[in-house]
One Martini backbone bead per residue (centre of mass of N, CA, C, O) as a GRO file, in nm:
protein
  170
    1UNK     BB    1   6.231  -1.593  -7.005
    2UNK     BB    2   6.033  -1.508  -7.222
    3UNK     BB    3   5.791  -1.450  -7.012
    4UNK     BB    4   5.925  -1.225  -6.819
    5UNK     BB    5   5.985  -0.973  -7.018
    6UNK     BB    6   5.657  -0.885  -7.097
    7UNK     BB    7   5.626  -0.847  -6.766
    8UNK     BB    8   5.822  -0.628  -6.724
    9UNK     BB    9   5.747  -0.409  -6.931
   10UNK     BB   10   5.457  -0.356  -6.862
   11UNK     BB   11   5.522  -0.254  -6.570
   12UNK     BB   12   5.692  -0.033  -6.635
   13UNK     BB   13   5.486   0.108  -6.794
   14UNK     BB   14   5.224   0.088  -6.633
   15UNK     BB   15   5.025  -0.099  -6.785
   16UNK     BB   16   4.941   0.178  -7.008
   17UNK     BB   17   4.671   0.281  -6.891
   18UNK     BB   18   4.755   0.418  -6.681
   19UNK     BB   19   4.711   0.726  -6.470
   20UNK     BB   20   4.914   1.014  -6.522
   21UNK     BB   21   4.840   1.092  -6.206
   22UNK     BB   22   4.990   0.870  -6.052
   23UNK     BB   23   5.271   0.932  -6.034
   24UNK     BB   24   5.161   1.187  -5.827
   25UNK     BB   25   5.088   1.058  -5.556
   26UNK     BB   26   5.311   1.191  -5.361
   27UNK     BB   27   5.155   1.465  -5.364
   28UNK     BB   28   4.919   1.361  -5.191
   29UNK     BB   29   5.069   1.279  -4.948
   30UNK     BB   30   5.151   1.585  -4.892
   31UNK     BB   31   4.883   1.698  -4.846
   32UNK     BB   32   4.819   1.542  -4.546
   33UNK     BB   33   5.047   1.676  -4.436
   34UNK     BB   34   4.935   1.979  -4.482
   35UNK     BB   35   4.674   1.942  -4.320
   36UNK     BB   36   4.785   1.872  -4.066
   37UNK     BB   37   4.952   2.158  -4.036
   38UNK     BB   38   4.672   2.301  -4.041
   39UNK     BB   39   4.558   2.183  -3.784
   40UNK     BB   40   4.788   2.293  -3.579
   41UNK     BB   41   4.733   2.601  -3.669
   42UNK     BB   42   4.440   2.596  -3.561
   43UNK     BB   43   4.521   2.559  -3.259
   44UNK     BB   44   4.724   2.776  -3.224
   45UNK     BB   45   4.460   3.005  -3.307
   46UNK     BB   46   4.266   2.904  -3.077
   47UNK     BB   47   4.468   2.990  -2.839
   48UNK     BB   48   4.531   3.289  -2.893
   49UNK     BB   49   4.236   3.367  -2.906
   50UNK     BB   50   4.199   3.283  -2.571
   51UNK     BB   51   4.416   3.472  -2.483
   52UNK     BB   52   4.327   3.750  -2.632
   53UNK     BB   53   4.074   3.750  -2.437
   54UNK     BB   54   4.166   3.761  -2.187
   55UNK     BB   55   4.365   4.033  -2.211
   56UNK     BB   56   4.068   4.188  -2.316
   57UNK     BB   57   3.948   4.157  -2.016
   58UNK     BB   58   4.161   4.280  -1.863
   59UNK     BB   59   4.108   4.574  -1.975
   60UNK     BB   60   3.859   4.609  -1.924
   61UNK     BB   61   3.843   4.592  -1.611
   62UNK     BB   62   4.061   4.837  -1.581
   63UNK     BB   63   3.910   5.018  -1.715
   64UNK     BB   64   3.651   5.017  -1.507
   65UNK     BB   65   3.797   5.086  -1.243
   66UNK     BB   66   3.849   5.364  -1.313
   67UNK     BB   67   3.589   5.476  -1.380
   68UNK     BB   68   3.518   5.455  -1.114
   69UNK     BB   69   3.755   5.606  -0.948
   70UNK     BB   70   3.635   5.877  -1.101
   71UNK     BB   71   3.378   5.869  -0.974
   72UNK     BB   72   3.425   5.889  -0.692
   73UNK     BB   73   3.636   6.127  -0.693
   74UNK     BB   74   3.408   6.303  -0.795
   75UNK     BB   75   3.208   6.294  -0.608
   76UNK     BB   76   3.367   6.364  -0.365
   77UNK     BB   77   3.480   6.647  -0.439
   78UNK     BB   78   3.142   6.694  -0.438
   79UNK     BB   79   3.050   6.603  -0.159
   80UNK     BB   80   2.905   6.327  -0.239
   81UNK     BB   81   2.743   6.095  -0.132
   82UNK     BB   82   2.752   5.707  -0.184
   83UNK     BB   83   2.432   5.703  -0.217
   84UNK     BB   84   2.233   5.634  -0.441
   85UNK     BB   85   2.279   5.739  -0.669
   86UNK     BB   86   2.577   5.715  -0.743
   87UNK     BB   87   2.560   5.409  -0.684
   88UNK     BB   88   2.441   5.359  -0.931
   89UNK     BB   89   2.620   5.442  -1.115
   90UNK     BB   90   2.816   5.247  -1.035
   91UNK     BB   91   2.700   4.991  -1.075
   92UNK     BB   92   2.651   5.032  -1.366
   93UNK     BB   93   2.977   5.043  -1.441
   94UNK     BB   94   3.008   4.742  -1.341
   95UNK     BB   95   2.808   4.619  -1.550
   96UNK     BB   96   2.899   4.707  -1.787
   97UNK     BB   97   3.218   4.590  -1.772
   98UNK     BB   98   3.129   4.307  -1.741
   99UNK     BB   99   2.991   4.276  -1.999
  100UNK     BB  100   3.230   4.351  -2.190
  101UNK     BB  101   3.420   4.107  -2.054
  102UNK     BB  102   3.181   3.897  -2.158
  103UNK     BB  103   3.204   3.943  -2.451
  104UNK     BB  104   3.513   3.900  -2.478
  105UNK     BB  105   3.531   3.623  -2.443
  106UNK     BB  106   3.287   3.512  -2.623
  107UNK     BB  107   3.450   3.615  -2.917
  108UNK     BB  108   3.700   3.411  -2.824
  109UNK     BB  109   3.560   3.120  -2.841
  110UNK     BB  110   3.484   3.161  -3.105
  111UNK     BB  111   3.755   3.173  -3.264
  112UNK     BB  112   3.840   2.937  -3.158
  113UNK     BB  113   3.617   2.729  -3.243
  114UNK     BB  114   3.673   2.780  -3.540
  115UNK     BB  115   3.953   2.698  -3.542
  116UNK     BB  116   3.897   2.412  -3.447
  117UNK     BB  117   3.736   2.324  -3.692
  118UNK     BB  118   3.921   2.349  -3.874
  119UNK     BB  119   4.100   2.153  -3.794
  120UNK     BB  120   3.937   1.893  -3.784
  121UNK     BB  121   3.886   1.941  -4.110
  122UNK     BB  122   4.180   1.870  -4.171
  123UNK     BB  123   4.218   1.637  -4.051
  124UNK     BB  124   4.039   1.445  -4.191
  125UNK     BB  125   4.163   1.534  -4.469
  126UNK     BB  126   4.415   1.404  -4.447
  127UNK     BB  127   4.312   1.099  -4.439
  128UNK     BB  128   4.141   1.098  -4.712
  129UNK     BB  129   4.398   1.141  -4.879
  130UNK     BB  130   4.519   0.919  -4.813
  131UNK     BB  131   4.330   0.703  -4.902
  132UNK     BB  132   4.351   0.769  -5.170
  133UNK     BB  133   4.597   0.702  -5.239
  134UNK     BB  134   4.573   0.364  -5.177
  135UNK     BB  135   4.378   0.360  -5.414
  136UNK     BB  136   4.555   0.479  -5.634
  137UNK     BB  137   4.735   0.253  -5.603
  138UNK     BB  138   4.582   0.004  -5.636
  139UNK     BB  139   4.443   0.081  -5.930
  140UNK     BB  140   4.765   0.079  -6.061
  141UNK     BB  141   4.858  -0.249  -5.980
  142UNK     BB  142   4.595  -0.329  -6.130
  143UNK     BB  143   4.645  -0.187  -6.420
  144UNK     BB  144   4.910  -0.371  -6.445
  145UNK     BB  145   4.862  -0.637  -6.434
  146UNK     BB  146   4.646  -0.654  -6.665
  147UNK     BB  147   4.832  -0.556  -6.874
  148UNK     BB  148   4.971  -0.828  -6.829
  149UNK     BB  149   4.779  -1.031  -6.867
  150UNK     BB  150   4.790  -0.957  -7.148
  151UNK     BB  151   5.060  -1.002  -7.270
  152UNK     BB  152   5.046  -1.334  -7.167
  153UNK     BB  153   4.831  -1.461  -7.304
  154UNK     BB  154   4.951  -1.563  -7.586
  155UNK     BB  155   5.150  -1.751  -7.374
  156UNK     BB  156   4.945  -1.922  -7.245
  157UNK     BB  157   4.787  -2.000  -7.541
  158UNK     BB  158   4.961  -2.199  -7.636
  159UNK     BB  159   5.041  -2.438  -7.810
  160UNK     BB  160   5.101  -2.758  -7.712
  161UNK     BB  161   5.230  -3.022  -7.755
  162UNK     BB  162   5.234  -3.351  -7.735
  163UNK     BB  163   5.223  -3.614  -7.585
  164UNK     BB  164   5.485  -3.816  -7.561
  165UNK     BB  165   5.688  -3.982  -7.741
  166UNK     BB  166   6.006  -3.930  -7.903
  167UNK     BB  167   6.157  -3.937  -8.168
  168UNK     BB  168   6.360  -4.107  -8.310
  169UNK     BB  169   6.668  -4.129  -8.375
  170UNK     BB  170   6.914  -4.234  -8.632
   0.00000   0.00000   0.00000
């Protein structure tokens, strides 16, 4: 039993020479749970990007058939053939409005894209922070064993009595 009390005594203080950022170990392991969900939000971030491009798309699309309508009304009021430098003009609003949703929708790609590589690498990070964790986690249970047996070294090279035969009582 006296040998088990300097062992447990070590163990309780942490081994002494453990790192006192040990104990906030539990710290590092929330690091992880917040990455997965920085992870989570970069994807609803993504996710939201290219929604908000596809309706940024379709905004740009009805403003060019307008800007169309507008022009036909305008020449067919002028009583102008829609052949001809007018069609030209047509064809010109169709591709610029083409244009303008094709550059839309690329825009939000790109930031769906920044979002979705932000998740990854939250992802990862957080992988990374777990596993430090178990490192430190096992350098700390390293360094109370260490610590332990350094109290009982003392303990187990005492001398021992000789063998053999016990004196005799009278």
């Amino acid at each position: 039993m006296a040998v088990a009390l300097p062992f447990i005594a070590a163990a309780a203080a942490g081994g002494g020479g453990a790192d006192p950022a040990a104990g906030r170990g539990g710290a590092r392991g929330h690091g992880a749970a917040a990455e997965r969900y920085n992870a989570q939000v970069e994807a609803q971030r993504a996710s939201e990007a290219t929604q908000a491009a596809q309706a940024n798309a379709a905004i740009v699309q009805t403003q060019t058939r307008q800007k169309m309508g507008e022009a036909a009304a305008a020449f067919g009021a002028g009583g102008v053939d829609m052949s001809g430098s007018p069609l030209a003009v047509m064809s010109g609003l169709a591709g610029q409005g083409e244009l303008s949703r094709q550059i839309t929708l690329y825009q939000g790609k790109l930031q769906a894209l920044s979002a979705s590589s932000a998740g990854g690498l939250d992802t990862t990070q957080a992988g990374i922070s777990q596993s430090a964790g178990y490192t430190r986690a096992a350098g700390t249970l390293l360094t109370g064993a260490g610590a332990a047996g350094r109290t009982l070294l003392p303990y187990l090279s005492a001398p021992t009595p000789p063998a053999g035969p016990s004196p005799a009582a009278p």
